[in-house]
C-alpha positions in Angstrom: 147.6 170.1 97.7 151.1 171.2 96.3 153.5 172.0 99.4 155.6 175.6 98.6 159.4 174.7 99.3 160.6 178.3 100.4 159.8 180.2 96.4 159.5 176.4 95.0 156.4 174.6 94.6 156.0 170.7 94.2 153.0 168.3 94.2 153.9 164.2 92.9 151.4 163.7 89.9 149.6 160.5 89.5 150.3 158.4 86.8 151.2 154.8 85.4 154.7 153.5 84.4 155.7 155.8 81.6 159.4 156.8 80.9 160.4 160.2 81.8 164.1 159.9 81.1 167.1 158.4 79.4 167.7 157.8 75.6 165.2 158.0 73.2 166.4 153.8 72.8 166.6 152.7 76.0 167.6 149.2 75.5 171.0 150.6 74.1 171.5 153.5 75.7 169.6 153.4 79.2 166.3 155.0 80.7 164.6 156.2 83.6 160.5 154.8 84.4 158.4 155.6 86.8 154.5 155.6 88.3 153.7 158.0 90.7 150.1 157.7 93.1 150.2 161.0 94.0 152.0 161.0 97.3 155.1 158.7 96.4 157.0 158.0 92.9 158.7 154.9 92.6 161.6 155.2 89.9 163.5 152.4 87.8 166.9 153.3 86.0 167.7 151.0 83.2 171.2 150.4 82.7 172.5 148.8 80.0 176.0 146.7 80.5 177.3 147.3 77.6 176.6 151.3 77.8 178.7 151.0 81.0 181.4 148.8 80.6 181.7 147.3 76.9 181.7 144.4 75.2 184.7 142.9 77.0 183.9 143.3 80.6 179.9 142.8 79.7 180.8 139.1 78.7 182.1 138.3 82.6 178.7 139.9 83.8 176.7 137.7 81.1 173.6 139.8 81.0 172.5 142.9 79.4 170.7 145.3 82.2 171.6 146.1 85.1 169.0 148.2 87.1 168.7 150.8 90.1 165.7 151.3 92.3 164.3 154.4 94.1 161.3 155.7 96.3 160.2 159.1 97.4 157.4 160.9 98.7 157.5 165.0 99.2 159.3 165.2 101.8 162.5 163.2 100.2 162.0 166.0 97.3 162.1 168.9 99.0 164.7 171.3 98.9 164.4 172.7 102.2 163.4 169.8 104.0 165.4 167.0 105.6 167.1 166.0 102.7 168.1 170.1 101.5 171.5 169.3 100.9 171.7 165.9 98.8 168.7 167.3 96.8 170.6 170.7 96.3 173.5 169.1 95.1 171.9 166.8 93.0 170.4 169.5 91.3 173.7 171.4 90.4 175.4 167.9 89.6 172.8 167.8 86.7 173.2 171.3 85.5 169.9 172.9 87.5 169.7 175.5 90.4 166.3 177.3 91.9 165.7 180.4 91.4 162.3 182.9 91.5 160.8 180.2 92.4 161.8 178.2 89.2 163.8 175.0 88.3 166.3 176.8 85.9 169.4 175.5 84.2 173.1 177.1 84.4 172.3 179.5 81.3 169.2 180.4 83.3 166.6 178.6 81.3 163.3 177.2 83.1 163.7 173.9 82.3 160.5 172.6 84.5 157.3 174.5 84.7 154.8 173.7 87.2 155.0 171.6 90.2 154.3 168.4 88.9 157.0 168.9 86.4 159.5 170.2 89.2 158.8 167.1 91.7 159.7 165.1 88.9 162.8 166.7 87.8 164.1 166.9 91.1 163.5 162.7 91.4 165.5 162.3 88.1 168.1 164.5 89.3 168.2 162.5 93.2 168.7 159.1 91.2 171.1 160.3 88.7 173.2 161.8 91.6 173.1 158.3 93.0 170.3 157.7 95.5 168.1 154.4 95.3 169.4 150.8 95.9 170.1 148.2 93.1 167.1 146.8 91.4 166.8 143.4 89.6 169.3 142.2 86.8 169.2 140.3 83.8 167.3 140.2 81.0 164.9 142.7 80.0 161.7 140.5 81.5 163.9 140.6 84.7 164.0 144.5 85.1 161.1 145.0 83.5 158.7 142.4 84.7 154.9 142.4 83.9 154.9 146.1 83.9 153.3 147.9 80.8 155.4 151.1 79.9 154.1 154.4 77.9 157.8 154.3 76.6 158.9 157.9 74.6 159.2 155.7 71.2 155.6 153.9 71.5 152.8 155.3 70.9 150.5 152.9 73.1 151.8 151.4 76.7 154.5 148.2 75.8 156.5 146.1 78.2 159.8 144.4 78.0 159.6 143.5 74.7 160.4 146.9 73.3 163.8 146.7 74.8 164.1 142.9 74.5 166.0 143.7 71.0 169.1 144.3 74.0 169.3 141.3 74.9 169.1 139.3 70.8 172.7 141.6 70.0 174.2 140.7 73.6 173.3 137.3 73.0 175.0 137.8 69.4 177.5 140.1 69.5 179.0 139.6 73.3 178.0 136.1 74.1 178.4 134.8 70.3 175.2 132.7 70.1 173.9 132.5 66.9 170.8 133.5 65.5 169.0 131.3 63.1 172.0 131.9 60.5 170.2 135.5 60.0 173.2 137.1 61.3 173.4 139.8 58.5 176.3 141.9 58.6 178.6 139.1 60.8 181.8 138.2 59.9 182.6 134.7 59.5 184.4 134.4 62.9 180.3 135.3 64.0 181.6 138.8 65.5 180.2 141.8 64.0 182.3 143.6 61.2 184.0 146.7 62.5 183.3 150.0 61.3 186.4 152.1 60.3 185.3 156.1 60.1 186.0 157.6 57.0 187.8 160.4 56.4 185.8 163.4 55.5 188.4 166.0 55.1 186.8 168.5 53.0 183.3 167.7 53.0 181.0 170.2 53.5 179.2 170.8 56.4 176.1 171.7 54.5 175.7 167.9 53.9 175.1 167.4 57.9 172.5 170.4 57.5 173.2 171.6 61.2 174.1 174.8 60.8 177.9 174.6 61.7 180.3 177.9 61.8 183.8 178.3 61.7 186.0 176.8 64.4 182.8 174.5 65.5 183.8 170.8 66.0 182.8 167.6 64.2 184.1 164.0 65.7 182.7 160.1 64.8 183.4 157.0 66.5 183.9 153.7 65.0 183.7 150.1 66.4 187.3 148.5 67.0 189.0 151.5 65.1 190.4 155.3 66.5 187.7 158.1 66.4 188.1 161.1 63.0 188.0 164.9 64.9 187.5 167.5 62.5 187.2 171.3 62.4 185.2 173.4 60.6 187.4 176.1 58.3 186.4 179.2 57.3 184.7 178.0 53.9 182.9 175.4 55.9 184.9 172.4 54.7 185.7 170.1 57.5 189.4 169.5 58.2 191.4 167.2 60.9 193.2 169.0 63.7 197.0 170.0 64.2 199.4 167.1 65.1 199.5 168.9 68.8 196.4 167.1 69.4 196.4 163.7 67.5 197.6 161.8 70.3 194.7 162.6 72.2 192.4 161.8 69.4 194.1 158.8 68.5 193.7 157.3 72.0 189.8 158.2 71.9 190.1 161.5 74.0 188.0 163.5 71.9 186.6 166.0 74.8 190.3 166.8 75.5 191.6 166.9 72.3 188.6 169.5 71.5 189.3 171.7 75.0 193.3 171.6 73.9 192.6 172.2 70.1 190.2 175.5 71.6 192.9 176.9 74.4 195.8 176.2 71.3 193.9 179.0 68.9 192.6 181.1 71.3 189.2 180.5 70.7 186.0 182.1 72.6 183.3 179.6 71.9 182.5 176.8 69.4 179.9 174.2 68.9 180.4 170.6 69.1 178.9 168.2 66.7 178.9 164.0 66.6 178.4 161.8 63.8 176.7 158.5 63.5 175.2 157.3 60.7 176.3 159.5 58.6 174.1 162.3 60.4 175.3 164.8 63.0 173.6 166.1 65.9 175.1 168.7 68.5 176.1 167.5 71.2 177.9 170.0 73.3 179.7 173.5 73.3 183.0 174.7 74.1 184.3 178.4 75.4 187.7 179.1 76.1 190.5 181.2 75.6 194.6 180.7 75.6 194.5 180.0 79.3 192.3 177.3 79.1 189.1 175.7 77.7 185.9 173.8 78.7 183.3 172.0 77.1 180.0 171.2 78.4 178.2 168.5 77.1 174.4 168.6 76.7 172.0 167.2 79.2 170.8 163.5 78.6 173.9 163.2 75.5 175.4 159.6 75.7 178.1 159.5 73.3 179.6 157.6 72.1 178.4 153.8 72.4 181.2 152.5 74.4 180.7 149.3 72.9 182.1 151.0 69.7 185.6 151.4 71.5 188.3 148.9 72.6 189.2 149.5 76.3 192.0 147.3 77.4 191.6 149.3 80.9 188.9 146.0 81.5 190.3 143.4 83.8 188.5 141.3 86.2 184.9 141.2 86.9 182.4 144.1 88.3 181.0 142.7 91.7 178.2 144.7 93.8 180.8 146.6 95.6 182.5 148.3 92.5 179.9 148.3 90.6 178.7 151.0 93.5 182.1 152.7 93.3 182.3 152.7 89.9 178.3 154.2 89.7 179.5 157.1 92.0 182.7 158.4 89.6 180.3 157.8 86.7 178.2 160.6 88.4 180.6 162.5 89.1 181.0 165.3 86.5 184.5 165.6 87.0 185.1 161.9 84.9 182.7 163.2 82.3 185.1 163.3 78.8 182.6 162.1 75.9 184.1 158.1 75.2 186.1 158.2 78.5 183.9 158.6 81.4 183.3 154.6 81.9 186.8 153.8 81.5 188.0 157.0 83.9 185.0 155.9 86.1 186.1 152.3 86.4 189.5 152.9 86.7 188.7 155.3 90.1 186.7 152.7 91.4 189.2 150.0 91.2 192.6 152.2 92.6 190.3 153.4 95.3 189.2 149.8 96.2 193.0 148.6 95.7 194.0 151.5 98.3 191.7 150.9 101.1 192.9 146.7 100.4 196.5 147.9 101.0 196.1 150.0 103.9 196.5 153.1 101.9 195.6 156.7 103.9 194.7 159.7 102.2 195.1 163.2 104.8 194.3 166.5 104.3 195.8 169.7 105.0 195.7 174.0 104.7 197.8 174.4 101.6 200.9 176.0 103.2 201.7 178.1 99.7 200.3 181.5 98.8 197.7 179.8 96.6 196.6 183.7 95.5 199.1 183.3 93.6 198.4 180.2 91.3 194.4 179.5 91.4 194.1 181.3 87.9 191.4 183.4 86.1 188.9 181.6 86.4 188.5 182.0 90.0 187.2 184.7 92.4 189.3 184.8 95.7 186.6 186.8 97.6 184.4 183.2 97.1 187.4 180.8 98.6 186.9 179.8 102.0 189.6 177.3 102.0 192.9 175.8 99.9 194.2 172.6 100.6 196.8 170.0 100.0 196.1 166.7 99.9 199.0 163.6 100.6 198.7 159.7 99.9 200.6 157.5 102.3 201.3 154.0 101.6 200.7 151.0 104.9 204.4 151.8 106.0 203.7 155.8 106.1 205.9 156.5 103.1 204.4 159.2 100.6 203.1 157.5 97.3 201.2 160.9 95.9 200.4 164.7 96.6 198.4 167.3 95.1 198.1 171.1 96.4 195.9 174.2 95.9 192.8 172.4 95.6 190.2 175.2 96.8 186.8 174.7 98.2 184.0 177.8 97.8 182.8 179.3 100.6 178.9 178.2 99.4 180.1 174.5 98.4 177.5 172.0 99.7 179.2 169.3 102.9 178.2 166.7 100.5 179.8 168.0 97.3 183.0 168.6 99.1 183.1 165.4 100.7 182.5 164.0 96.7 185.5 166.1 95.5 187.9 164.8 98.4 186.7 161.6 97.5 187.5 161.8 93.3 190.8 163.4 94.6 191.6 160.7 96.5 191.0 157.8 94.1 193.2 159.6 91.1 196.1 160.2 93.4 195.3 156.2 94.2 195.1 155.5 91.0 198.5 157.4 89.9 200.3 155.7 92.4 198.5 152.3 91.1 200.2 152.6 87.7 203.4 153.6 89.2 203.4 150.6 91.0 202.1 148.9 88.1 199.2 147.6 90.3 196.4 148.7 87.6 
């Protein structure tokens, strides 16, 4: 019998190992599996190494998936149960509230219909927030095992074969075995020739066949070489942005080259587009005006590759412990920039570690400022419960970083406040890392 949740009503499905999220390809790009018996769901979160980290730092780990395991009956689902407050937040970290008795998303769209569908949702959302322990890693037969999976891109139940093709580049193209000699498209050093973007300024966007307006955005990665960022003109020719934001795109910043690009001109609301192989899908939106701009990126978009970029921010090996670090600022949706999330994410996990090592102490206090003064438009006083000030201290109680008028709602979740002291933490660590040269 499905058990109500206050409005909401859940029941766990039976079914065999089929794939209910991730990437459409995910060997590359990652996926989530799962059977359910009707009582419990067991979940499996493929992660690809190279999705995380690249191909630099995904030759120390010297294997291609990494995985994380997770169990749940009702109960552990239930949003007014035991576990109400990790399962609340893990439904706003991934863009879904409840409401009429309805999974919905933030532009109020019912994104799960019936209680099958919402149990499941609300599993995805609890192991992309973080819960479960880590699962086998390896090679796809070690993550995958015996199982038979009804995958999204098979029509009949396969197993690890149909992500084995993984492991044949990462043995190529990060470990630099060879292949038989059928290494088509190698260079003769055995890497894989680099693809430099080309520039389209002034093609049209009719090409793409997406339906692009004025002021929307186009960008496209390349492997080795900086991204192309475009903008749509009024005769729908694409065109590169203003030198005011070419640094940004030049170092791979593309979300924040877009947000400053939008605040710059003023502009309400745009739509963001990615190419890759020569075809563009839509991948996000931005609305802003000149005090500021924000993008949000689409549920389940993975862009771009990141072994496409170059990130010299990879030194030293992932062990278990940063690995789980790193996994929790990958998560968290303020390291989220398209391209940049893995490299923020690392980064975080590695001044955070280096501070506790060095016996630095993060404190918090009531902002002693008239924060109604400075928290902007785009927030409501009457929904502030408190402002506070945060201060770094090194081992011989010396101040190595601040930050002030960082406001808490009155309706924020224990757990998502303790997140967000957490993330603020780590980037004051991690400022006072590069200042020391330490990172």
């Amino acid at each position: 019998m499905p058990r109500r949740n206050g409005k909401l009503e859940l029941r766990i499905p039976t079914f065999s190992w089929k794939q209910i999220g991730g990437d459409m390809h995910p060997g590359a790009h990652g996926g989530l599996i799962a059977e359910a018996d009707g009582d419990h769901i067991e979940l499996i979160s493929i992660q690809p190494v190279r999705d995380f980290v690249g191909d630099s730092e995904a030759k120390d780990v010297g294997h291609p998936f990494w995985s994380k395991e997770a169990w749940f009956d009702l109960e552990d689902l239930d949003p007014d149960g035991p576990n109400a407050k990790e399962v609340l937040s893990a439904l706003q970290s991934v863009g879904m509230r409840i409401e009429r008795g309805e999974l919905v998303a933030d532009a109020g769209d019912v994104i799960a219909v019936g209680p099958e569908d919402r149990a499941i949702a609300i599993a995805d959302a609890l192991v992309q927030y973080g819960r479960g322990d880590e699962g086998p890693a390896g090679w796809a037969k070690d993550v995958i095992g015996d199982r038979k999976i009804k995958w999204w891109g098979s029509k009949e139940p396969e197993g690890y074969e149909y992500i084995a093709d993984e492991d044949d580049e990462f043995r190529r193209e990060v470990l630099g075995e060879e292949d038989d000699g059928e290494n088509e498209g190698l260079e003769e050093n055995g890497r894989m020739a680099e693809y430099r973007p080309p520039d389209r300024s002034g093609v049209s966007v009719e090409q793409f066949g997406v339906g692009a307006q004025e002021s929307d955005y186009f960008f496209e990665y390349g492997s080795g070489h900086s991204p192309k960022l475009y903008e749509v003109t009024r005769g729908g020719k694409l065109v590169g942005l203003p030198p005011s934001v070419q640094h940004l795109v030049k170092d791979g910043h593309i979300g924040k080259a877009i947000e400053k690009a939008a605040a710059d001109l003023g502009q309400h609301a745009g739509v963001v587009f990615e190419i890759r192989n020569g075809e563009a899908r839509q991948v996000g939106n931005v609305e802003g005006n000149r005090h500021g701009a924000k993008i949000t990126w689409m549920r389940g978009v993975r862009v771009p590759n990141m072994r496409q970029t170059k990130m010299p921010f990879m030194r030293g090996k992932i062990d278990s412990d940063l690995k789980k670090r790193y996994e929790f600022f990958k998560s968290f949706g303020g390291t989220g920039h398209v391209g940049h999330a893995a490299e923020t994410s690392l980064l975080l996990a590695r001044a955070e570690r280096l501070a506790e090592e060095r016996g630095w102490e993060a404190s918090w206090r009531d902002e002693e400022e008239d924060w109604n003064s400075f928290l902007g438009d785009f927030e409501k006083i009457e929904e502030i419960d408190t402002v506070e000030y945060c201060v770094l201290k090194d081992d011989h109680d010396n101040v190595i970083g601040s930050l002030g008028g960082i406001s808490f709602a009155k309706k924020t979740p224990h757990g998502e406040s303790t997140n967000y002291r957490r993330y603020v933490e780590a980037e004051l660590a991690l400022e006072a890392a590069h200042e020391k040269d330490l990172l």
